[in-house]
Every structure is written in structure tokens, then in C-alpha cells.
N, C-alpha and C positions, 0 to 999 in steps of 0.2 A: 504494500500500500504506500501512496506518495507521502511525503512527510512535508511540507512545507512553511517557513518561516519569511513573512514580511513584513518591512517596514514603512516608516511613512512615505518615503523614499520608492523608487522601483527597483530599486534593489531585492530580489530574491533567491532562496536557496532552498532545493527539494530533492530529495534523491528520486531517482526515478531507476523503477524497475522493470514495468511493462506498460505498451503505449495506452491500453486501453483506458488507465485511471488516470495518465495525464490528457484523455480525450474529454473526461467527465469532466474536467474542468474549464471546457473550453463554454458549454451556456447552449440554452438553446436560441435558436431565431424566430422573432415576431414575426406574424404574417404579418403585418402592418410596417415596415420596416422596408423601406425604398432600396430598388435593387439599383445601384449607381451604373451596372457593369450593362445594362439589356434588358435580356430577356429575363422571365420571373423563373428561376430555378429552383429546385428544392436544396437544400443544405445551407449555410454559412459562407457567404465570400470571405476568401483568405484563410478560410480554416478545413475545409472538406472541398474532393476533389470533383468540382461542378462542370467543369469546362472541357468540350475537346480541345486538342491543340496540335499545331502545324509546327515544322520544324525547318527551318534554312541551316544547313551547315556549311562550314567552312567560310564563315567571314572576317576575311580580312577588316581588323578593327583600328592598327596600330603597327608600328616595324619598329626595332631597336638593332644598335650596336652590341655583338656579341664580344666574348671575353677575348675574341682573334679579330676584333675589327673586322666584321662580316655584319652587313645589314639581313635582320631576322624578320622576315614576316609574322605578322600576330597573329592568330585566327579566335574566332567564339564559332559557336554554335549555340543559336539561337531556338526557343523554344515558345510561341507564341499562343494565349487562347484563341480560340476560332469562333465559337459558337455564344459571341456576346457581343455589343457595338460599344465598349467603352473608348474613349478615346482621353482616356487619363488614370492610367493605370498604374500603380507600381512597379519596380524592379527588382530584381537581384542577380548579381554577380555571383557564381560559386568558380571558387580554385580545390584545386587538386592538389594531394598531398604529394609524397613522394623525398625528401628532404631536401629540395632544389636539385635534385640531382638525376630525375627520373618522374614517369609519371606523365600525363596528357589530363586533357580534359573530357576525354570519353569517360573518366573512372567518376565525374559526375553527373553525366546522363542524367540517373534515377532520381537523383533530388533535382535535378534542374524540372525534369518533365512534371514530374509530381507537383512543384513551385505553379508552374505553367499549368496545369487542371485548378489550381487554386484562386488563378485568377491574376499572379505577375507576369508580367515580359520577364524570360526567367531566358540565363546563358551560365552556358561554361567555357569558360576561357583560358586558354593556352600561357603561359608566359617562358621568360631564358630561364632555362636549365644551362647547370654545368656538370654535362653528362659527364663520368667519369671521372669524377672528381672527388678526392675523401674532404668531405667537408660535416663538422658536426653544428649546427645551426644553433644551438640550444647553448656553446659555448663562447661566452663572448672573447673568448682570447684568441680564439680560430680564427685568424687573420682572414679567411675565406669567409666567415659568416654573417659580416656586414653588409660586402659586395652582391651575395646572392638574394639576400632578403630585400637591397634597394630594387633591386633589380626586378625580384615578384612586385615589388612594391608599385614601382614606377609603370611596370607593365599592367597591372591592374587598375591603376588609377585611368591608365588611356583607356581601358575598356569603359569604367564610368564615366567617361568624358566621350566617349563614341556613345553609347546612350544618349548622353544629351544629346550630342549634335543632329541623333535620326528619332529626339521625340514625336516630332511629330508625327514622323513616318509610321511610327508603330505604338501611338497613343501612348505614353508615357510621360506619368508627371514628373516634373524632372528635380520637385522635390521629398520625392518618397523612392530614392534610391539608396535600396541597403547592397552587404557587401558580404560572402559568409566563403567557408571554406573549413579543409579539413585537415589536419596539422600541418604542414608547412605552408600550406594554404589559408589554414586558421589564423596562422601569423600572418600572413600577408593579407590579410583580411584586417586584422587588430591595425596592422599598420598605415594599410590606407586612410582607416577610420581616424586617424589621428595626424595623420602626417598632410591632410590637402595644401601644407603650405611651402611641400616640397614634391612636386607633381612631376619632377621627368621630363624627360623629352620622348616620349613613345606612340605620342598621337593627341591628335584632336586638341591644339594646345591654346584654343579660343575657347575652349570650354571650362568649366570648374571641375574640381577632383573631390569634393563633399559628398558624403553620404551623410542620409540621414540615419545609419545605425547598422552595427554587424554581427554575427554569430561565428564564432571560432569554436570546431571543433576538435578539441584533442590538439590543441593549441601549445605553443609556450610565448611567455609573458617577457615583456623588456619593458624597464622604468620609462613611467610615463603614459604607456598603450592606455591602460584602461580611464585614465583621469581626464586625458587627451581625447577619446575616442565616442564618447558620448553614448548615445545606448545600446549595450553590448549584450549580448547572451554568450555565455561559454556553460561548453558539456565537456564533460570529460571524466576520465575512468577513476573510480577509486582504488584499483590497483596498475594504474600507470605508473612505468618504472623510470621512464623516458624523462615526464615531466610529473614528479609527483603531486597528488590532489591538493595536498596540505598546501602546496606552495600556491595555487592556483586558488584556493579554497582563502588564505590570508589575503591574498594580493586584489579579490575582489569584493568580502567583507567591508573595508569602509568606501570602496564609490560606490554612492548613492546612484547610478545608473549604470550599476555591474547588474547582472542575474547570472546567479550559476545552477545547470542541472549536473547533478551528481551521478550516475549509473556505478553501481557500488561494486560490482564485478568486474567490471570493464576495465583492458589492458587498454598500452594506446593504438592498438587496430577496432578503431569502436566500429566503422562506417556497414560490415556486413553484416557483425551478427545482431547487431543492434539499432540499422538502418530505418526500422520504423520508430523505434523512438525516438530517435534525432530529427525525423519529419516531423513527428508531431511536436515535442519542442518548441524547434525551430518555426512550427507553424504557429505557435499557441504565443508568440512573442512578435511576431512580423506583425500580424493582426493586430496586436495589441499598440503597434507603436502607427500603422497604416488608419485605424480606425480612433485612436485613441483612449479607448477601454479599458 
């Protein structure tokens, strides 16, 4: 059963064990209750999967300089509702784990598409890898670990910066864009969310690099991310060895717009066997900060 503690603040913390009791807490919907998205559907926008959705792959959204002085093409793969006329809809960015060294943006598909039935412009995006590389990200003396993390950094922020520049194209409000990902990606997620004042050079450089809020999962933390980053959801394992709970578990107790879900068994490979609870989560927090509630 969820255990949940809040304060006056949005700041919360719950262990979560299975998706279905953190579904219970999502509420139910008035019929009286204006549907912003279209058509009258049954279920919750932003919270239960109402929408079919279309899919464009391979968009080039951005190009960067790799670690050989070679221009790197960017790409997303974009995931769009169909079956509703909104033309002011939310976003979200998902990154891929991998520890900068490995990994694409196919390994987020599932949550992207899932985002995308919910009712955001939902993409997964590519950023520089430095394949082959021993690099430990998690340690700040690894002379590599700066380099690769600007690098997700800056390449992500151009993806939210391609969002704006094609909202209109594909109805998007262009300030309800969040940011989320799954541990290396989780960090470059925390880091966008706090850094727009250091955007890159990797696209779209007329636009802003702001989100309005992001989910790091199976994340690790560097001074400043979460005080900096504004409304944050972090999940993560309670037997993560990688980045322990307790450190994650401190470091987001006093901001007042941290939320942490707990999963008490979970190593740091949360994404498969725990895939649906990180949807609902992640979904039970977007809604929350998209609707206000």
C-alpha cells in the first residue's frame, strides 16, 4: 500500500509498490468538466490513455560538434495525439539512459507513446554519446563527466527549443513544456530544468531553453539541480547501489518543489520491470502541474 507524506509545499514522498494504488489516487472526472483537447472522451486528460496517436520518426531537430570535431545530426521521434482538435497542448521531452556512452532513443518509445495516448506532443530524442568511452558520470573528478553531461544537456535543451519553434505546427503551448528521462537521461533532464541560462549551441537558438518542470528517473543529483530546476518528480530504487536512495531521498526533503516516489525494491535498472509504475507516477505529477490540481 502507498505511504504518502505532504506538505504545504509540493513537495512529496511515497513509496510506491504497485501502479494500481498510485492510480487511486489520481480522482475521478466530472461529467460537467470541459474537455479543452475535442472530442468528449471517456477517462481523465493527462492521466488515462484516451487518444490514438500518429508517429513521425527521424526528425532532425538540432546538429552539434562531436568530441572529433564532426558535425552530429540530432534526431527525435515524435509521437502525436490524433483523435482530438486541440491546438494547445503540452509537451514532453524523454532521454535515454545509457551512461552517455551508449543507448538511442528507441529504449523510450513506451513512455513516449503512452505520454502521447495521454494527450502530450510526446518525443524521444537522440543526443552525443561518447561511445566507447570509460567515463563514470556520477563522479565529479572524472575529468570526462562534465563534458558529456553539457553535452546531453545542451543537446536537449535544442530539442525544447525545436518544440517551440514548430508550436504551432503541432499545437503546443509552448509554456507547458516539461522535460523527463531515465538515469543519464534523468540527469540531463534535472539539468536542462535548471540550466536554460546556459542553452548551447545545438539548434533552434531564437528560441528559449525553459521548461516548465521534469521527472528524473533513477537519476543522480549535482548541487544546485533541484533548487534550480523548479518542479521536479524523481523515482528511484530503494536498493540503488549506483546512486543511493538516502542521498536522493536528503537532497530532495527540503525543496519545497522536489516530489520523490520511492519503489523500495528497485535497483537502478527501474524502466522494465517497473515500467508501469513510472507511467503512472510520472503521469499522476504532469497532470498535476498541466492542470494545476
Amino acid at each position: 500500500m502507498n505511504q504518502r507524506r505532504k506538505n504545504r509545499g509540493s513537495r512529496r514522498f511515497y513509496a510506491l509498490t504497485l501502479a494500481a494504488p498510485v492510480l487511486m489516487l489520481l480522482g475521478a472526472c466530472s461529467d460537467d468538466d470541459p474537455d479543452p483537447m475535442g472530442p468528449e472522451l471517456d477517462g481523465e486528460l493527462y492521466l488515462e490513455e484516451i487518444f490514438e496517436f500518429e508517429v513521425e520518426n527521424e526528425i532532425q531537430y538540432g546538429a552539434a560538434i562531436d568530441e572529433n570535431g564532426v558535425e552530429q545530426a540530432l534526431h527525435l521521434d515524435l509521437y502525436r495525439p490524433t483523435n482530438d482538435d486541440g491546438t494547445s497542448r503540452p509537451a514532453v521531452v524523454w532521454l535515454h539512459g545509457g551512461s552517455y556512452v551508449q543507448g538511442h532513443r528507441g529504449e523510450m518509445t513506451e513512455i513516449a507513446r503512452r505520454f502521447a495516448q495521454r494527450g502530450f506532443l510526446s518525443v524521444s530524442a537522440d543526443y552525443r554519446l561518447r561511445e566507447g568511452v570509460l567515463v563514470d558520470y556520477t563522479d565529479p573528478d572524472d575529468p570526462l563527466a562534465e563534458p558529456v553531461k553539457l553535452d546531453a544537456q545542451h543537446d536537449a535543451q535544442a530539442a525544447v527549443r525545436w518544440l517551440r519553434a514548430n508550436a504551432d505546427q503541432y499545437g503546443i503551448d509552448v509554456n507547458q513544456i516539461y522535460v523527463g528521462g531515465y538515469s543519464a537521461g534523468g540527469t540531463a533532464a534535472l539539468r536542462v530544468a535548471a540550466n536554460s541560462d546556459d542553452p548551447g549551441a545545438s539548434g533552434n537558438p531564437e528560441q528559449a531553453s525553459t521548461v516548465a518542470g521534469s521527472v528524473a528517473i533513477a537519476a543522480s543529483l549535482e548541487p544546485g539541480l533541484l533548487e534550480e530546476g523548479g518542479p521536479t518528480l524523481l523515482i528511484h530504487g530503494g536498493a540503488d547501489t549506483k546512486v543511493p536512495f538516502a542521498v536522493i531521498e536528503e537532497a530532495c526533503a527540503p525543496v519545497a518543489a522536489c516530489e520523490l516516489v520511492g519503489i523500495p525494491e528497485g535497483v537502478h535498472s527501474l524502466m522494465t520491470p517497473y515500467r508501469e509504475e513510472i507511467i503512472a507516477a510520472s503521469a499522476t505529477f504532469l497532470h498535476a502541474q498541466v492542470t494545476g490540481s
